[in-house]
C-alpha positions as CSV (number, residue, x, y, z in Angstrom):
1,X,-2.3,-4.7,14.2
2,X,-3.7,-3.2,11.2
3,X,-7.9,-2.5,11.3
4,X,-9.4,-5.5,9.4
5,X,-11.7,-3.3,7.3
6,X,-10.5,-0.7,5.0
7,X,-12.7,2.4,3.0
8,X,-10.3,4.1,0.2
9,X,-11.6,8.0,0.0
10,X,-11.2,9.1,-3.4
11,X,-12.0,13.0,-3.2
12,X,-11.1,13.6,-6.7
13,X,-9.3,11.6,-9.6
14,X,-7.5,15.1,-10.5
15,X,-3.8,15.8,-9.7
16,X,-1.2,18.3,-10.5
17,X,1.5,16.0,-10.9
18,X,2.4,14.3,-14.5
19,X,3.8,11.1,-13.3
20,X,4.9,9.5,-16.6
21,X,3.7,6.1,-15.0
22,X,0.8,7.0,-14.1
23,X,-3.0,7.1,-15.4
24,X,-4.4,9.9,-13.4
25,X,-5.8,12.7,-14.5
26,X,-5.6,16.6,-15.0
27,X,-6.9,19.1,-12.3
28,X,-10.2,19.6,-12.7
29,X,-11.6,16.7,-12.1
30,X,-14.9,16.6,-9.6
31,X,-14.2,16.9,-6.1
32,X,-16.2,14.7,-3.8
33,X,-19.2,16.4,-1.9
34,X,-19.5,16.4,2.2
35,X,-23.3,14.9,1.4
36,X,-21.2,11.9,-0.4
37,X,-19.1,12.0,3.4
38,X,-22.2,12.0,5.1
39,X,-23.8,9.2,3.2
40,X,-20.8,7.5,3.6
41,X,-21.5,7.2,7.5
42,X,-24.8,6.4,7.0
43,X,-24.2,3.5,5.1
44,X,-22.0,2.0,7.3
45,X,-23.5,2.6,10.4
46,X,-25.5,-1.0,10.1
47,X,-23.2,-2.5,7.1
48,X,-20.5,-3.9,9.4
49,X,-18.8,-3.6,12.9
50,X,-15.2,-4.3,12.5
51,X,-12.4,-1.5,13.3
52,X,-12.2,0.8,10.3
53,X,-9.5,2.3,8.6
54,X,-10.2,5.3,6.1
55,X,-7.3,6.0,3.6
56,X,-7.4,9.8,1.4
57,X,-6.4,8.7,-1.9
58,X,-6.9,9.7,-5.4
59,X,-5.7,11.3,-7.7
60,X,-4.6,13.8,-5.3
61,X,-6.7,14.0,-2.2
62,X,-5.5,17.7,-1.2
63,X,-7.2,19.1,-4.3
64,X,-10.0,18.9,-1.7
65,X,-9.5,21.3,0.2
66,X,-9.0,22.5,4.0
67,X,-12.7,22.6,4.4
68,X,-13.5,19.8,3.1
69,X,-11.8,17.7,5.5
70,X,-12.3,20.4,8.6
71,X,-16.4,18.9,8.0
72,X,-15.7,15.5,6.8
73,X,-13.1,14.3,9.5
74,X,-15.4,14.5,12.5
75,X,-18.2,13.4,10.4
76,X,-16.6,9.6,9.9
77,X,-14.8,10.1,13.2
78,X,-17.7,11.0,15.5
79,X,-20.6,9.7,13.3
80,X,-19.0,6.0,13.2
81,X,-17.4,6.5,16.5
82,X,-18.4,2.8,17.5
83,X,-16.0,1.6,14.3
84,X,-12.9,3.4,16.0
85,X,-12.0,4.7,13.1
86,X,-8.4,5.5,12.5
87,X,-7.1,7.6,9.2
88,X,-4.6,7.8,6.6
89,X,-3.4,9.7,3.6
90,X,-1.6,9.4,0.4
91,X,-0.6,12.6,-1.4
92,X,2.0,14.1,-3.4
93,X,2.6,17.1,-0.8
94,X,2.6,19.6,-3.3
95,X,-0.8,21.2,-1.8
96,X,0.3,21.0,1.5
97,X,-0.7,24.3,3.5
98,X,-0.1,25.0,7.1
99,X,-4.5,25.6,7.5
100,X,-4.8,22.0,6.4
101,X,-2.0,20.2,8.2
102,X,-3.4,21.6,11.3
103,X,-6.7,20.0,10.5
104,X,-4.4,16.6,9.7
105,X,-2.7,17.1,12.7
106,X,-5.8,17.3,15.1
107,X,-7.2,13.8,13.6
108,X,-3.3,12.5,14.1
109,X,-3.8,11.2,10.1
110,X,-0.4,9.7,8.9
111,X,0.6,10.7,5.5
112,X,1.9,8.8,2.7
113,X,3.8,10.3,-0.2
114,X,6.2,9.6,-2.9
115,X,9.4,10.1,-4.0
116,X,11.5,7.7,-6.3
117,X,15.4,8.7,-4.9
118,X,17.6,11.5,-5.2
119,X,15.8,14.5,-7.2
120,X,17.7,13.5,-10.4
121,X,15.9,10.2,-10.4
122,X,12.5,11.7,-9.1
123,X,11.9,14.0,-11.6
124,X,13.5,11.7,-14.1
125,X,10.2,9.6,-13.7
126,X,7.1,11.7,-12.2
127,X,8.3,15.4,-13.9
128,X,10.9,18.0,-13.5
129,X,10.0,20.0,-9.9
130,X,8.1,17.3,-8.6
131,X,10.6,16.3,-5.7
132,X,11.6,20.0,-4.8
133,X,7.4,20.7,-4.7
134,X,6.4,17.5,-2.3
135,X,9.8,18.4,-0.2
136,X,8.4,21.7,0.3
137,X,5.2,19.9,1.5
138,X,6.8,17.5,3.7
139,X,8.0,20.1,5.6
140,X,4.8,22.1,6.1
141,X,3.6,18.6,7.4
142,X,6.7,18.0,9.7
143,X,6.7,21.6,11.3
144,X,2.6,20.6,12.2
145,X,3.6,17.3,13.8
146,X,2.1,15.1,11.0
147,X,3.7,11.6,10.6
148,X,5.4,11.3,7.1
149,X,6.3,8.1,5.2
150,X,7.6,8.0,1.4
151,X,6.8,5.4,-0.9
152,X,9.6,4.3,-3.5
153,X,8.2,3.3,-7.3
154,X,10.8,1.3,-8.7
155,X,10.3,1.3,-12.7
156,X,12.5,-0.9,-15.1
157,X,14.3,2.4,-15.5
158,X,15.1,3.2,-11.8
159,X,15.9,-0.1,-10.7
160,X,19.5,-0.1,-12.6
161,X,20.2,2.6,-9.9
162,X,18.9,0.5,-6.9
163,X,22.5,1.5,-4.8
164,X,21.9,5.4,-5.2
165,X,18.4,5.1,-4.2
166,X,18.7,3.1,-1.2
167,X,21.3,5.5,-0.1
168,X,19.3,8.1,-0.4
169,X,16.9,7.0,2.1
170,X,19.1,6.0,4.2
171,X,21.5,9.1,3.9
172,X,18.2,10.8,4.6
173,X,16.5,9.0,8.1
174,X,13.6,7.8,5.6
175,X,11.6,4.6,5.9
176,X,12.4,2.7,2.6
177,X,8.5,1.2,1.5
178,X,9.1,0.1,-2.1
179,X,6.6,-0.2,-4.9
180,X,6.7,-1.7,-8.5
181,X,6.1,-0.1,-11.7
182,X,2.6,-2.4,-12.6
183,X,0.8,-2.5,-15.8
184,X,-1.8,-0.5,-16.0
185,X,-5.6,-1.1,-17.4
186,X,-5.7,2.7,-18.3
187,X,-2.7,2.5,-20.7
188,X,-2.2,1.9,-24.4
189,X,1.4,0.6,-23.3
190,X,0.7,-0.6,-20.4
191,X,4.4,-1.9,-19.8
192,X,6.2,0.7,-20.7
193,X,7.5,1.3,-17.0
194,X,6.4,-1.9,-15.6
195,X,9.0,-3.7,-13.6
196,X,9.6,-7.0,-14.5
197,X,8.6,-9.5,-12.1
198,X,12.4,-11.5,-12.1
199,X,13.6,-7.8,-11.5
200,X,11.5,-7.2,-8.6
201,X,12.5,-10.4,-7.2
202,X,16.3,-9.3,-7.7
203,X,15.0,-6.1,-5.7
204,X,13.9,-7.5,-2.6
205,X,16.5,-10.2,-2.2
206,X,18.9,-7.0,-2.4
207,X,17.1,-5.1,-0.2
208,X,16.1,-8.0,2.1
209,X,20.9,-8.0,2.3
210,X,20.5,-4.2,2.9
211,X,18.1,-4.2,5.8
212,X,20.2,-6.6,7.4
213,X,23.1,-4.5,7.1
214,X,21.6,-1.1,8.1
215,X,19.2,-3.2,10.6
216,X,19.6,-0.5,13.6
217,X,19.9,2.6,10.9
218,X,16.4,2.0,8.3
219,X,13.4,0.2,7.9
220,X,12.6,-1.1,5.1
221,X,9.0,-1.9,5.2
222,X,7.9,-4.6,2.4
223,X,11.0,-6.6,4.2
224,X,9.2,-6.6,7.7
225,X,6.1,-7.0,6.4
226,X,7.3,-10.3,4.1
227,X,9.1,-11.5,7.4
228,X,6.1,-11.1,9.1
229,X,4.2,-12.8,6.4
230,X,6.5,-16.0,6.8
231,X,6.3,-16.2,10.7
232,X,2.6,-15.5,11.5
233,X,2.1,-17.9,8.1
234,X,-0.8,-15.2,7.4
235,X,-0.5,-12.1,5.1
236,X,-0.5,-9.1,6.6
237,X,-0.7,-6.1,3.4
238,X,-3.3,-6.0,0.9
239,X,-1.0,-7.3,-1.6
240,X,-1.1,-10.7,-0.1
241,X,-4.5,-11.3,1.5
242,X,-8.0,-12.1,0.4
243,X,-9.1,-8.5,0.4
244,X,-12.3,-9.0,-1.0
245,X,-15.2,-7.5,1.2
246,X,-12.5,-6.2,3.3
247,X,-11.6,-3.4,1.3
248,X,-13.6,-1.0,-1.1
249,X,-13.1,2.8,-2.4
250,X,-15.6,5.3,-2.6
251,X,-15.1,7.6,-6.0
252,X,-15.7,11.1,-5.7
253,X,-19.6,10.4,-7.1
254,X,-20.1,7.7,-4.2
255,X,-19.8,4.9,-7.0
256,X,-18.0,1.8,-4.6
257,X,-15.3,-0.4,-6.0
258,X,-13.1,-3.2,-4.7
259,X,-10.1,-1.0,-4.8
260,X,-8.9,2.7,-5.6
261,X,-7.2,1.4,-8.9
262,X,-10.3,0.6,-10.5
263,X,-12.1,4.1,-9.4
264,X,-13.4,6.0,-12.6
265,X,-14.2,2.5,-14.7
266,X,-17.6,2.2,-15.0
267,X,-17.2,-1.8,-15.4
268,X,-15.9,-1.9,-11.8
269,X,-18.8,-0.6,-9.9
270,X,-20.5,-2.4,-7.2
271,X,-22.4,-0.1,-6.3
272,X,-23.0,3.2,-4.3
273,X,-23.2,4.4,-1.3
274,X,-26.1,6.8,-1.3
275,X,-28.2,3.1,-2.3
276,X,-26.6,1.9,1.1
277,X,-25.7,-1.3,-0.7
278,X,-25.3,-4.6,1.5
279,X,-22.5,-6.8,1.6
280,X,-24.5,-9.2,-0.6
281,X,-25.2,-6.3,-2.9
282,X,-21.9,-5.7,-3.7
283,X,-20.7,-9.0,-3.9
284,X,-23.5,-10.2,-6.3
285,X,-22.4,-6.9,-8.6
286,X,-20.1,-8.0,-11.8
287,X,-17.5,-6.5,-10.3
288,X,-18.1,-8.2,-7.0
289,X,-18.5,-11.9,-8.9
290,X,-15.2,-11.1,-11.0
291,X,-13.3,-10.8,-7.2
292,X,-14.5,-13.9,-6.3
293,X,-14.0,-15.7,-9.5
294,X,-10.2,-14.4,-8.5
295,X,-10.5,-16.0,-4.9
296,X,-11.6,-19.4,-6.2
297,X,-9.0,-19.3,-9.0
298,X,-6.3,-19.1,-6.3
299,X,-7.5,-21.4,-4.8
300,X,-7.1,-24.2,-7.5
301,X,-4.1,-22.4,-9.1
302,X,-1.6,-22.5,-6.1
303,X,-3.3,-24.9,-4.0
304,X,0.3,-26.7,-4.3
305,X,2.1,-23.8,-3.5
306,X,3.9,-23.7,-0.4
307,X,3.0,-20.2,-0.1
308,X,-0.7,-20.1,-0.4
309,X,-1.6,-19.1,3.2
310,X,0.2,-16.1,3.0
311,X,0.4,-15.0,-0.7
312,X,-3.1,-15.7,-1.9
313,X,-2.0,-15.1,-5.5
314,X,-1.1,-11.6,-5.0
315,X,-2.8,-8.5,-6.1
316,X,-6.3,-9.5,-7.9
317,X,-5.6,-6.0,-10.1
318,X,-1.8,-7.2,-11.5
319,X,-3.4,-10.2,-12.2
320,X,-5.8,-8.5,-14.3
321,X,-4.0,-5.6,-16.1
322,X,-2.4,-7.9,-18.6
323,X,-4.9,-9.8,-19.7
324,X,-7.0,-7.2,-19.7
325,X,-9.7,-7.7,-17.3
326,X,-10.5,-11.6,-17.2
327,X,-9.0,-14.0,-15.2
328,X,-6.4,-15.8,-16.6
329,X,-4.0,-16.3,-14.5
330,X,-2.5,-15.0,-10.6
331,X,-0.6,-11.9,-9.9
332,X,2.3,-12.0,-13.0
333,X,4.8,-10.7,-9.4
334,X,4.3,-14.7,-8.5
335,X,7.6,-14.9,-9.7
336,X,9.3,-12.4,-7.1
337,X,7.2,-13.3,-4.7
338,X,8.0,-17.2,-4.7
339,X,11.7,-15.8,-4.7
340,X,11.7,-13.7,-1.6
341,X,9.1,-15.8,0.5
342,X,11.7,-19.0,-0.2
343,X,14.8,-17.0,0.4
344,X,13.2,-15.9,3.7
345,X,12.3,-19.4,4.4
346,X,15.9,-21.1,3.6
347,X,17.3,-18.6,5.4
348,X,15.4,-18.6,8.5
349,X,15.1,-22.4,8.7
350,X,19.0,-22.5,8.1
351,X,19.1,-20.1,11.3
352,X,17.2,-21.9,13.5
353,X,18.8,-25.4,12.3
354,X,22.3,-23.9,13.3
355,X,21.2,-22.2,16.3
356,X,21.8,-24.1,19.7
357,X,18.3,-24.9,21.1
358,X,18.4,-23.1,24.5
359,X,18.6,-20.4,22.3
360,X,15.8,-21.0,20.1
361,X,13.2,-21.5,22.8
362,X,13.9,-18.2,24.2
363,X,13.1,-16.5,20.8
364,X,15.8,-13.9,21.9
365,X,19.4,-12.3,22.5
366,X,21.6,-14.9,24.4
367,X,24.7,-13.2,26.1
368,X,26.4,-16.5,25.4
369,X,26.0,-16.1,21.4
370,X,28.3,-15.2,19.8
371,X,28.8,-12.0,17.4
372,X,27.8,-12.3,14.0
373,X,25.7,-10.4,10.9
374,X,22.4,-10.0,12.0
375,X,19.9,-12.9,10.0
376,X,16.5,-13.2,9.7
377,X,15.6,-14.3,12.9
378,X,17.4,-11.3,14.0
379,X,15.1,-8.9,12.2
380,X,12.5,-10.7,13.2
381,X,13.0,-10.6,17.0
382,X,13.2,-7.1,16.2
383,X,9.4,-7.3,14.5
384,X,7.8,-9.2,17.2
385,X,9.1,-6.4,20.2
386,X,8.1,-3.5,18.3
């Protein structure tokens, strides 16, 4: 079960990397003191006691440094020990050294990175070296024992080569966890890359057929987590859950936001954490009253949906990057979202309706069933038992 509260770490906004879809900036950015780290635990020593998860983000967290996290690691870890927290990190590899993996290591922090598909494709879209530099990375980070993940940005561009990709990760041993090109508040074009939301649904209805296929041989994670979405009848990723007050990121000034995409626009602030801002606080900030104004829109706006417990409109940002900044409307993925969750849905209810029912109370394998292409129900069994 994932923690229910979530702190985003931005160390810096600065990255190496020239991902043409993306609004970060150059190196050199300001890096994110151990006083911030420090007021960080003190603020939330009395703000809340749920389980905690802290997530290195950015920009590109490793600009930090080894030192910086050799001081601020067992400073959330020990000084919030009653939290439990647990940590994570999303980074492009290419700083990767052996002195900070071992730090990594010691804290067991599973690391997220990025690449797009076969090199070709990679650098077609975030800059020619970029996969041979985060490979390199990766396997400083594998020889230390650190858990690695990839994330996969699918762009209008990418997506026509959906087949090679997918083969790639799965040619490779790599979990497949997909992410669409979104419009961004930052850019002057702010589609240029954006995936279309009838594409994306076309994306996960394929790769929904391809996990199936290669059930026993990769997981594809957005497929287990929609599953999962449509049997608990909850969401369980940020993308499709009232997030607000459950998540925040911490820029590298201690300025608090409700997410690491807004980090660096002023307009966005809630507050900071050196005030040791309550939960009112932040939610009575502009910021805070334009997350809610997005909660209560939902509300109304797909109250008829059949999704609504488990979709909540999608992501409050992609609802705001197009317009830009007001609420206007839900997530503009709605679209693919009502197409996988109601593919999902036929498919399972067609399952279980031509499923005898000795077999359906038992909620798994029968040695009296006989062979066919795994299902839904199938991947979901395999879900529930992990």
């Amino acid at each position: 079960m994932k923690n229910p509260f979530h702190i985003m770490l931005i160390p810096t906004l600065g990255c190496p990397s020239k991902c043409k879809y993306c609004w970060s900036s150059e190196e050199g950015s300001p890096i994110m003191s151990i006083e911030t780290i420090k007021e960080v635990v003190a603020w939330l020593k009395n703000f809340r006691s749920d389980r905690v998860t802290f997530t290195f983000h950015g920009g590109e967290p490793l600009l930090a440094g080894a030192d910086f996290y050799r001081q601020a690691l067992p400073l959330l870890s020990d000084g919030l020990k009653e939290l439990t927290p647990e940590f994570a990190m999303q980074t492009n590899l290419w700083r990767m050294t052996p002195e900070i993996a071992e730090v990594l290591a010691k804290y067991q922090v599973p690391i997220g990175s990025s690449i797009d598909g076969p090199e070709a494709i990679t650098d077609s879209q975030r800059g020619d070296g970029y996969f041979a530099k985060t490979m390199r990375g990766y396997e400083i980070a594998k020889a230390a024992g650190l858990s690695v993940r990839f994330i996969c940005t699918f762009t209008n561009k990418s997506v026509k080569f959906r087949d090679e990709i997918f083969d790639f990760f799965l040619k490779n041993g790599f979990t497949l966890k997909l992410h669409p090109a979104l419009p961004s508040l930052r850019s002057e074009n702010p589609k240029e890359w954006a995936l279309e939301p009838a594409e994306y649904g076309d994306l996960l209805v394929y790769l929904l057929d391809k996990a199936l296929e290669h059930m026993n041989e990769i997981e594809v994670m957005n497929i287990n987590d929609l599953c999962r979405c449509v049997f608990t009848r909850r969401g369980t990723v940020c993308t499709y859950v009232d997030c607000m007050g459950n998540t925040f990121a911490i820029g590298p000034d201690g300025s608090i936001y409700p997410c690491y995409r807004f980090v660096g626009m002023p307009e966005y602030v809630m507050g900071n954490v050196y005030d040791h801002p309550s939960m009112g606080d932040l939610m009575q900030s502009e910021a805070g009253k334009l997350m809610s104004g997005f909660k209560e829109f939902v509300d109304s706006a797909c109250k008829e949906c059949s999704h609504i417990k488990y979709c909540r409109g999608g992501c409050p940002y992609n609802a705001m990057a197009p317009t830009p900044g007001r609420i206007e409307g839900v997530d503009p993925h709605c679209v693919a979202y009502k197409r996988i969750f109601g593919e999902i849905n036929d498919r399972m209810n067609k399952e279980m309706f031509n499923t005898p029912m000795m077999e359906i109370g038992s909620f798994g394998p029968s040695a009296h069933r006989k062979p066919s292409k795994p299902g839904v129900m199938t991947l979901m069994r395999s879900i529930v038992s992990r």
